[in-house]
C-alpha positions in Angstrom: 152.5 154.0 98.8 151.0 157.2 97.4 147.8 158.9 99.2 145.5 159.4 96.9 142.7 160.8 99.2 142.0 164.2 98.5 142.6 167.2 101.2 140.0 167.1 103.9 140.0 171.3 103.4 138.6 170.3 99.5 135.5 168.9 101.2 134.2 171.4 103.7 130.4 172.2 103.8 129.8 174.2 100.3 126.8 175.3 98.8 123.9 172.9 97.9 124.3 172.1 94.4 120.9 170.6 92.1 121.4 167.1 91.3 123.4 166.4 87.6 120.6 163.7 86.9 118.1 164.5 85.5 116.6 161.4 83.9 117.1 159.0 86.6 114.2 156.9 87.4 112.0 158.2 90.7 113.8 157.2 94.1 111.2 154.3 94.5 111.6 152.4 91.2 116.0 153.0 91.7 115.2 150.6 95.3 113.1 148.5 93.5 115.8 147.5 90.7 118.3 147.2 93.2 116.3 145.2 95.5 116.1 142.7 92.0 119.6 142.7 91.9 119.9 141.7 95.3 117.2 138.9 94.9 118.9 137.2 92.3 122.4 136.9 93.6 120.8 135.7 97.1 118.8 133.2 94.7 121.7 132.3 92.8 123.6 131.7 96.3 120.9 129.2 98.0 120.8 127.6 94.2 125.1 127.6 94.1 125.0 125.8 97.6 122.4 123.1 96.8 124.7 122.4 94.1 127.5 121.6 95.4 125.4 119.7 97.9 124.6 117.4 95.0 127.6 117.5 93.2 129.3 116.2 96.6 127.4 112.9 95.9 128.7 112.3 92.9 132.2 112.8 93.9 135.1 110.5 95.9 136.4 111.3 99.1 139.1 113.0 97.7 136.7 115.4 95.3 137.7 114.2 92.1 134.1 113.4 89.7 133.3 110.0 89.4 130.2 110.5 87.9 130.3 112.7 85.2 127.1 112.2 83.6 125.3 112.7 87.0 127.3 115.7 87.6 126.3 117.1 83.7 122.7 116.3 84.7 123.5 118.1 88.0 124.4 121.3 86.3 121.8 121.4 83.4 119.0 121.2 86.4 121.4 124.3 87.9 121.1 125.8 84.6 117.7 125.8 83.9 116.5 126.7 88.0 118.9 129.7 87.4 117.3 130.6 84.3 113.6 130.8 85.7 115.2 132.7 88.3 116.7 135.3 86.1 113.0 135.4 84.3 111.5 136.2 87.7 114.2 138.4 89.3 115.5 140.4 86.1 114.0 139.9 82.8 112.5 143.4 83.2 114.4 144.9 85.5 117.8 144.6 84.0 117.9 147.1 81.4 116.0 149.8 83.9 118.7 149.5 86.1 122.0 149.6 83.9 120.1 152.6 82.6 120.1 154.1 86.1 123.3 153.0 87.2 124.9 154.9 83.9 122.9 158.0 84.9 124.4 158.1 88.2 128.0 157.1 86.4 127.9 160.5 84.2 127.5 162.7 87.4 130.7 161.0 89.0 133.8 162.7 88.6 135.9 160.9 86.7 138.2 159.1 88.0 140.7 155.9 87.3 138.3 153.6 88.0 134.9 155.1 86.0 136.2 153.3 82.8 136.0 150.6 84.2 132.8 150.6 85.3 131.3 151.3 82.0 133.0 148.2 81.0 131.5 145.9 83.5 127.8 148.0 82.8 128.6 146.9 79.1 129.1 143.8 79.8 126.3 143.0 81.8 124.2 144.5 79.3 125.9 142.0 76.8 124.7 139.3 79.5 121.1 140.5 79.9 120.8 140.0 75.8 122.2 136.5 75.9 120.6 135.6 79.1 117.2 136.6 77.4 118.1 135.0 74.3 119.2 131.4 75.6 115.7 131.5 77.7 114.2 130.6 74.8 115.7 127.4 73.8 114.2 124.8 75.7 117.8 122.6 76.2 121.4 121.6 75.1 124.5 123.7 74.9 122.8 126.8 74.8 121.5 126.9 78.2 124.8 125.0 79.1 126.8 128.0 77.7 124.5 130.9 79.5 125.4 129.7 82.9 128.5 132.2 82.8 126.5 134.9 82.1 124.1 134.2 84.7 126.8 134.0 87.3 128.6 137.7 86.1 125.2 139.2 87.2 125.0 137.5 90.1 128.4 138.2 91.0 128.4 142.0 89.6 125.1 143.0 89.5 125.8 144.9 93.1 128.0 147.1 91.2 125.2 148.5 88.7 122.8 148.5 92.1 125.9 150.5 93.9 126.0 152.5 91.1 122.4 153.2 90.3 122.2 154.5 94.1 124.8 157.5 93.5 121.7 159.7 93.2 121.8 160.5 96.8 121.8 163.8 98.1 124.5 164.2 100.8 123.8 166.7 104.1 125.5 169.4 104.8 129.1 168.5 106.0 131.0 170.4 108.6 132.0 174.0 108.6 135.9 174.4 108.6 135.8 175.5 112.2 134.3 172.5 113.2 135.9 170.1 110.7 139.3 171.6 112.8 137.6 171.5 116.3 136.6 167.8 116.0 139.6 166.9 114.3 141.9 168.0 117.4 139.1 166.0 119.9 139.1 162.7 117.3 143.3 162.7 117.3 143.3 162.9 121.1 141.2 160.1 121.0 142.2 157.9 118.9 146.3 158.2 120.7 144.0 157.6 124.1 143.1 154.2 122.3 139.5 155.8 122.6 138.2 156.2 118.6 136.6 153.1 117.7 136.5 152.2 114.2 132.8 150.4 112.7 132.5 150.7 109.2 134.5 152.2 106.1 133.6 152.8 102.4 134.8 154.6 99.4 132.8 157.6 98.2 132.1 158.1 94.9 134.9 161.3 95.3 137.8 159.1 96.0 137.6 159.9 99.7 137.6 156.9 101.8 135.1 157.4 104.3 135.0 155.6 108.2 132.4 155.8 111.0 133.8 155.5 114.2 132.6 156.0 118.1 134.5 158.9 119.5 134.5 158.0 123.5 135.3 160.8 126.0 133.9 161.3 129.5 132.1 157.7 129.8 129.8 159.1 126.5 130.2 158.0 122.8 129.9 160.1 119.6 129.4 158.7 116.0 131.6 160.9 113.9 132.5 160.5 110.0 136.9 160.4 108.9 137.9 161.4 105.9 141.0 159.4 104.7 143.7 156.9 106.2 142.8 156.7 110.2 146.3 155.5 110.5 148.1 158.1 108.0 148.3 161.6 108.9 145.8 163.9 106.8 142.9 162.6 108.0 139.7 165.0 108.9 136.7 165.1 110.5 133.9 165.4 107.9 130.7 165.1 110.6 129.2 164.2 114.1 125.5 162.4 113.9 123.1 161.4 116.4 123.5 157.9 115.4 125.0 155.5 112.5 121.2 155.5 111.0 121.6 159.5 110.9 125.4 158.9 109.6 124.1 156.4 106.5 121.7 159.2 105.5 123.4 161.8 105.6 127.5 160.7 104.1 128.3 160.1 100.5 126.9 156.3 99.0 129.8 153.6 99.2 130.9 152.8 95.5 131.5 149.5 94.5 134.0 147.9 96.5 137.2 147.0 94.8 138.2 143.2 93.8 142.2 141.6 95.2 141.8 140.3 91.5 140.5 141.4 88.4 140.2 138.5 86.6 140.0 136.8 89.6 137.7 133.5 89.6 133.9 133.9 90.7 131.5 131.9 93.6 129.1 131.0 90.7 132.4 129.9 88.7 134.5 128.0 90.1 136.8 125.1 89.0 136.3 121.8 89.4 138.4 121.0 92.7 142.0 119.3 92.9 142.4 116.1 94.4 142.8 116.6 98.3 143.7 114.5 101.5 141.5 115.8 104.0 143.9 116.9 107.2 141.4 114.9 109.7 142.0 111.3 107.5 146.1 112.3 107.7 145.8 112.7 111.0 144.0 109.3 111.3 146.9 107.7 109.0 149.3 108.9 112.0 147.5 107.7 114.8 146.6 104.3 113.2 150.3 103.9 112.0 152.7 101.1 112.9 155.4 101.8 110.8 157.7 104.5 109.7 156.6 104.2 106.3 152.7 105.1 106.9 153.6 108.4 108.9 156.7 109.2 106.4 153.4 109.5 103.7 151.5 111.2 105.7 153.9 114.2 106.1 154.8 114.0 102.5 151.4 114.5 101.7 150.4 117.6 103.8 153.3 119.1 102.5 153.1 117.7 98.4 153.5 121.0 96.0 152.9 118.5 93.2 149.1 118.0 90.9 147.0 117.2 94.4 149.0 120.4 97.1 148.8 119.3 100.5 147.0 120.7 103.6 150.1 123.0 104.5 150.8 124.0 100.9 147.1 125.7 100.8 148.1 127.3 104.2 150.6 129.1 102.3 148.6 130.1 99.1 146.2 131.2 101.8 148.6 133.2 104.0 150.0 134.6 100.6 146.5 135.9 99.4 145.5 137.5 102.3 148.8 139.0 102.3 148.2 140.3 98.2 144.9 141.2 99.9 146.1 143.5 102.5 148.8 145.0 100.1 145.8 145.8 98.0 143.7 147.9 100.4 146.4 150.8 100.2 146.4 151.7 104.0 149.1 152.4 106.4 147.7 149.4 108.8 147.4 147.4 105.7 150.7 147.6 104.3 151.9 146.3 107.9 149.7 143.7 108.6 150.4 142.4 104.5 154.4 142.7 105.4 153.5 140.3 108.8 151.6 138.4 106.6 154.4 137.5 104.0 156.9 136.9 106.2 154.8 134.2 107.7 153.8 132.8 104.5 158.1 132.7 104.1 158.3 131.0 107.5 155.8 128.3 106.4 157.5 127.8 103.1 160.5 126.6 105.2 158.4 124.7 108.1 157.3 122.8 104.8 160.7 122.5 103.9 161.7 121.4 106.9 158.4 118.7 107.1 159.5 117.3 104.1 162.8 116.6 104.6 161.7 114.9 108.2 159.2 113.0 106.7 161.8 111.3 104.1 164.2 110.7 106.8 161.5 109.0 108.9 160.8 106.9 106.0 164.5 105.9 105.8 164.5 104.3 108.8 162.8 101.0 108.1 161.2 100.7 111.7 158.2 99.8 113.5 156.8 100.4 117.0 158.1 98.2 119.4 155.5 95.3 120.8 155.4 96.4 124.6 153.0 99.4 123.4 150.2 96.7 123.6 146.8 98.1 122.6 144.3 98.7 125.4 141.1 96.1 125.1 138.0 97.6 125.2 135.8 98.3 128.5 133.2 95.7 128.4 130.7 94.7 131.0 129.8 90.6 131.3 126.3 90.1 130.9 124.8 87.4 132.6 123.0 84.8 130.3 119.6 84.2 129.6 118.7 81.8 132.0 120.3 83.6 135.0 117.9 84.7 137.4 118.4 88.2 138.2 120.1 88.8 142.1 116.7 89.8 144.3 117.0 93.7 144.6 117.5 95.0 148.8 114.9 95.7 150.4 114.4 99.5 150.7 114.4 100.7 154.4 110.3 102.3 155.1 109.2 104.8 157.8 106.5 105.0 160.4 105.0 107.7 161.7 105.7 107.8 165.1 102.8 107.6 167.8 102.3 109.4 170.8 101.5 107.8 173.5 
């Protein structure tokens, strides 16, 4: 793995420099846009998790559809709430805000990933227009079609709102004196066990940028890193009063990075697979009386066929988080993402191993013996209607005693 963070040195405190933009919007009307942008996506979130609320009622116990026209009618109401949404949120404030967000994208250096940018600020703008435009047709397969567009901004409109917020002015960093002196007190620490990691972000720079509590003498520091904590290289960039201070004063995250670029989308995702819940296998096991039932069972946790099993989406799952923590490019994730693969090998060959149990089980041809008699169920007689009740004891009373 290459380090790509730039020297610490590079970034001492240097003279204050005006800010590049000059047509941005005022600071105000920049945290109004974003605040839009944030608005809609929360919007679209409460209106993505109603729908699938719905859609669960149209589907079998296994998730497959069996209602389709409920589930179209379903998705056109979606559609259209969406829509009205967009109207409300970011009719207007759209095209204000990609304008800030490119501002703030010509003052950043240029880097691998500014390109790309653009693109996705292109091609929200290429959303806004058909957004706008399918607003105006009333219904059918225009509003149908928009949905996707509506879903890129909510999923990627944070990245022209991270964008658009590039126009902060940093505060003065450390001094190279201090940037060494800290340095040497945050590397004591951090062997001591004693540097506590709380938040990390990429700066517009390329510098990946971590808070941290610095802990000596019973006391706590919030100082800024510059780079991998767990690679060598890393620097000291600033001490603050408080992670409030810290947020004012450090370089703006940039948009965080995605595991997969085409990768699919919470506002667009595929209609599910055919599943066996784990909780009704485990039922099938414990309400089996032959070898056959619990032989299916295990077959189907571990299918890798049309419907995967419970323990096959372990796997994809143990596998993507291992891609994942490949991806972040860090000493401690390049570890963690090599422990992570080869348990995603082990439970390839548990599954192996499941399977080939669970066909041999079913070979035998067998039942549970008789003597494992079912308990009956705890029940109390009740006495019938006509019973008299038995006459309740009669509850001891106390006197005062009297003097004589």
């Amino acid at each position: 793995m290459t380090d790509q963070t730039p020297s610490c040195e590079h970034h001492a405190a240097e003279p204050d420099q005006e800010d590049p933009i000059t047509d941005a919007p005022d600071l105000s009307d920049i945290r109004e846009l974003m605040a839009k942008s944030g608005d809609f996506r929360v919007r679209m979130a409460l209106l993505d998790r109603e729908t699938e609320t719905a859609l669960d009622a149209v589907r079998d116990r296994y998730g497959r559809t069996v209602r389709p026209q409920e589930a179209a009618a379903i998705r056109t109401r979606r559609t259209q709430a969406a829509l009205a949404g967009y109207q409300i949120d970011l009719a207007s404030s759209a095209g204000p805000l990609l304008a800030a967000a490119r501002n703030a994208l010509d003052a950043i250096p240029a880097t691998a990933h500014t390109q790309a940018w653009r693109d996705v600020l292109d091609s929200l703008a290429t959303s806004h227009t058909e957004i706008l435009r399918a607003a105006g047709q009333p219904t059918g397969r225009e509003q149908q079609a928009v949905w996707a567009h509506l879903a890129h901004w909510a999923e990627h409109g944070s990245i022209a709102a991270h964008l658009a917020d590039q126009h902060h002015q940093c505060g003065p960093e450390f001094t190279a004196e201090d940037q060494q002196m800290w340095t040497v007190k945050a590397r004591a620490a951090r062997g001591r066990g004693e540097l506590d990691l709380i938040e990390s972000w990429y700066a517009a720079d390329g510098r990946r940028i971590t808070l941290a509590y610095l802990i000596q003498d019973d006391t706590s520091e919030v100082i800024a890193l510059a780079g991998d904590p767990d690679a060598p290289g890393w620097c000291v960039i600033g001490r603050y009063d408080n992670e409030y201070v810290a947020g004012k004063a450090l370089p703006r995250p940039v948009p965080p990075g995605v595991l997969r670029p085409d990768g699919a989308s919470r506002f667009g995702r595929p209609e599910p697979a055919p599943e066996l819940p784990v909780q009704e296998l485990l039922r099938d096991v414990a309400e089996a009386r032959c070898t056959g039932d619990v032989s299916e069972a295990l077959l189907a946790a571990t299918d890798q066929g049309h419907a995967p099993g419970p323990l096959t989406h372990l796997q994809h799952l143990v596998s993507d988080a291992a891609d994942f923590s490949h991806a972040l490019e860090t000493v401690q994730g390049q570890r963690i993402g090599a422990r992570l693969d080869a348990l995603g090998r082990q439970l390839g060959l548990l599954a192996r191993e499941i399977h080939d149990a669970a066909e041999d089980l079913g070979a035998t041809v067998a039942v549970l013996p008789p003597h494992r008699t079912p308990k009956p169920p705890r029940t109390r007689s009740r006495p019938a209607l006509e019973t008299t009740p038995p006459t309740a004891p009669p509850q001891p009373t106390t006197t005062n005693a009297h003097r004589p």
